[in-house]
N, C-alpha and C positions, 0 to 999 in steps of 0.2 A: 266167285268174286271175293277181295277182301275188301275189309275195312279197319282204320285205325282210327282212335281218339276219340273225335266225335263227329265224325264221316258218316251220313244218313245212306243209309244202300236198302234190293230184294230180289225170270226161270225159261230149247228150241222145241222144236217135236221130236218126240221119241224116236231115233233115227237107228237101227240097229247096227250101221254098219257104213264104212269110208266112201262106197260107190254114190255117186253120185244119185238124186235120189228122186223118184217120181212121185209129186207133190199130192197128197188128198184132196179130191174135188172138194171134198165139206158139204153141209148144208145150209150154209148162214144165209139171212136172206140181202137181197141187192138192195141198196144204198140210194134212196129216189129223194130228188133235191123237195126242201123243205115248200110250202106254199108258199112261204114269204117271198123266196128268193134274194133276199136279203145278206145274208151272211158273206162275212170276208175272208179271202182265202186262209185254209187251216183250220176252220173253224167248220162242226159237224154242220152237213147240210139234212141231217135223219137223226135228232139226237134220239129218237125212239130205238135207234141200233143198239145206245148204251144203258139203256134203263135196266132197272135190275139189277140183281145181285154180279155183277161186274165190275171190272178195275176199268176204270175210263181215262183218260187224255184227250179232251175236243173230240177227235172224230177217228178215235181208235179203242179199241176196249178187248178185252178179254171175260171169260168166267170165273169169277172169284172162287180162289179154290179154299177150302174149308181148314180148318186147322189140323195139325202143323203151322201152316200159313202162316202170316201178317201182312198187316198192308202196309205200302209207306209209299214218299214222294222222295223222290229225286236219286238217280242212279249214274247217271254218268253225264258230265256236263256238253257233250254231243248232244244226249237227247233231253230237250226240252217241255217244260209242264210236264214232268214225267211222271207215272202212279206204277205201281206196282206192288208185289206182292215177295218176302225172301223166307227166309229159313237158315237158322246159324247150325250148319254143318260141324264145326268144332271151332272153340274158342281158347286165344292166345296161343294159336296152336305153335308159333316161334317168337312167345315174350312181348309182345304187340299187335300183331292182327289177327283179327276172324277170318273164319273162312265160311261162304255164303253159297246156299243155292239160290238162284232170282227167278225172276219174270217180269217184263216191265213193258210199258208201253210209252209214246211220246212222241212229239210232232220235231222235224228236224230243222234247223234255222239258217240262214243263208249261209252258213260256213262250209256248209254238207256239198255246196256247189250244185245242187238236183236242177237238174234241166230237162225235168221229164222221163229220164232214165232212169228207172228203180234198181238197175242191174248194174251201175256204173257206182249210183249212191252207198249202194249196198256194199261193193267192193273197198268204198271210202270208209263205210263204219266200220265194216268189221279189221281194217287196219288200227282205226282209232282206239277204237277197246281194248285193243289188245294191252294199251298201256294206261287207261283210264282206270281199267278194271281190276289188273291185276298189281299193277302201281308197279315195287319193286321186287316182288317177293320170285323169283327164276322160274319159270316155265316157260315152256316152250308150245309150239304151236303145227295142227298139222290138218292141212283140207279134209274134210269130212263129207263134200257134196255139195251141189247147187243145182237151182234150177228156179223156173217158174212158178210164179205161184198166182192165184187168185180169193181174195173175200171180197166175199157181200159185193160184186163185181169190178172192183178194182184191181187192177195189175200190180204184180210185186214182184221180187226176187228175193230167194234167201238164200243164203250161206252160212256153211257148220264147219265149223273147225275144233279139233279133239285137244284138249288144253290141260297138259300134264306138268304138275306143278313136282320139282325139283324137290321140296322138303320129307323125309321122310318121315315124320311128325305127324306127316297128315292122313286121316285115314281115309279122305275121299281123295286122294290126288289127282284123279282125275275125269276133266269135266265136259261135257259135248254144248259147245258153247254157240248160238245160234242166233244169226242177226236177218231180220227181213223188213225190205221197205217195199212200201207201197206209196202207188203217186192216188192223187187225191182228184186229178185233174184237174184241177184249179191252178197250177203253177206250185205246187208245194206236193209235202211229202210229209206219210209220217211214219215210224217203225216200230218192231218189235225186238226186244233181247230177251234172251235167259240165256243161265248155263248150270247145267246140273250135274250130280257124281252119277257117273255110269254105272257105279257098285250099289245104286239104292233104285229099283226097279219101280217102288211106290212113288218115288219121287220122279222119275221118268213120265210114268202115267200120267199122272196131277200135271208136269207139262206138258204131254202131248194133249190131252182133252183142252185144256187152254190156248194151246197153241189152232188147235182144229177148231178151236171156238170163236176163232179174232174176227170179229165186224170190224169193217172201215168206210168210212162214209159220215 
């Protein structure tokens, strides 16, 4: 991802390769509605899924990954209350923007159109970002994979796409960039994004273990 000025930005699963790809069952635990029963849709019904050292958004969260790292809020204005975590890959790398690794999480708001289909949602973020993210700086864009996915027992879909940026300037150009929602069953939805350089293996790791880590609920 870039950033210019004073643009607040910050990572999919480590996917080796363009086939299409079959999703890690995980271990995270299921998502059981709070005693209150109280709470309004989008809003966690287990906030015990995000306690701890994790990046949270309502009723989505990930494992706070260690430094390198940082935290920060707000990534792309598709996803809402958003937290996550980035990494400045190289900076000013063409006289005005950085260039980021992220990871972020966020609940998505009626514009997303979700009707209960995470696989539909999913196919609307990951067109959105494509220009949220990278603004104007030329690359291009190429399927990486999809499929089903499940945490903490909620249904999801994700999609990777391989995002090679145009400048040769850059010494990450290119970045596996990975959008997945999940329905909350309540009428709403929330998701995850990262995109990281395929040339740094450490950084891969750090989001795959976060990516294999996302509670939702």
């Amino acid at each position: 991802m870039i950033t210019s000025g004073d643009d607040e930005k910050a990572e999919p699963e480590n996917q080796p390769t363009s086939q299409p790809t079959v999703e890690p069952s995980g271990t995270q635990p299921t998502g059981q509605p709070s005693a209150s029963g109280t709470t309004t849709p989008g809003q966690s019904k287990n906030p015990k899924l995000h306690e701890g050292e994790r990046i949270s958004s309502d009723a989505i969260s990930f494992p706070r990954r260690s430094s390198p790292w940082s935290d920060r809020k707000r990534l792309v204005p598709q996803l809402q209350n958003s937290s996550g975590q980035y990494m400045l890959l190289q900076a000013n790398f063409d006289g005005q923007n950085d260039w980021y690794a992220d990871i972020f999480v966020g609940a998505l708001g009626t514009a997303s159109g979700f009707n209960g289909e995470p696989k539909a949602t999913a196919g609307w973020l990951s067109r959105e970002v494509q220009t949220s993210m990278y603004g104007d700086v030329p690359v291009t864009f190429k399927s990486a994979g999809s499929g089903a996915v499940t945490r903490s027992g909620k249904p999801g879909w994700f999609i990777q796409q391989t995002v090679t940026a145009k400048s040769t300037q850059l010494t990450a150009r290119v970045l596996r960039l990975t959008v997945a929602v999940f329905d909350l069953g309540d009428g709403t939805a929330v998701a995850y994004i990262s995109d990281i350089p395929i040339n740094r293996p450490d950084l891969r790791t750090a989001e795959s273990q976060a990516y294999k880590g996302i509670n939702v609920g």
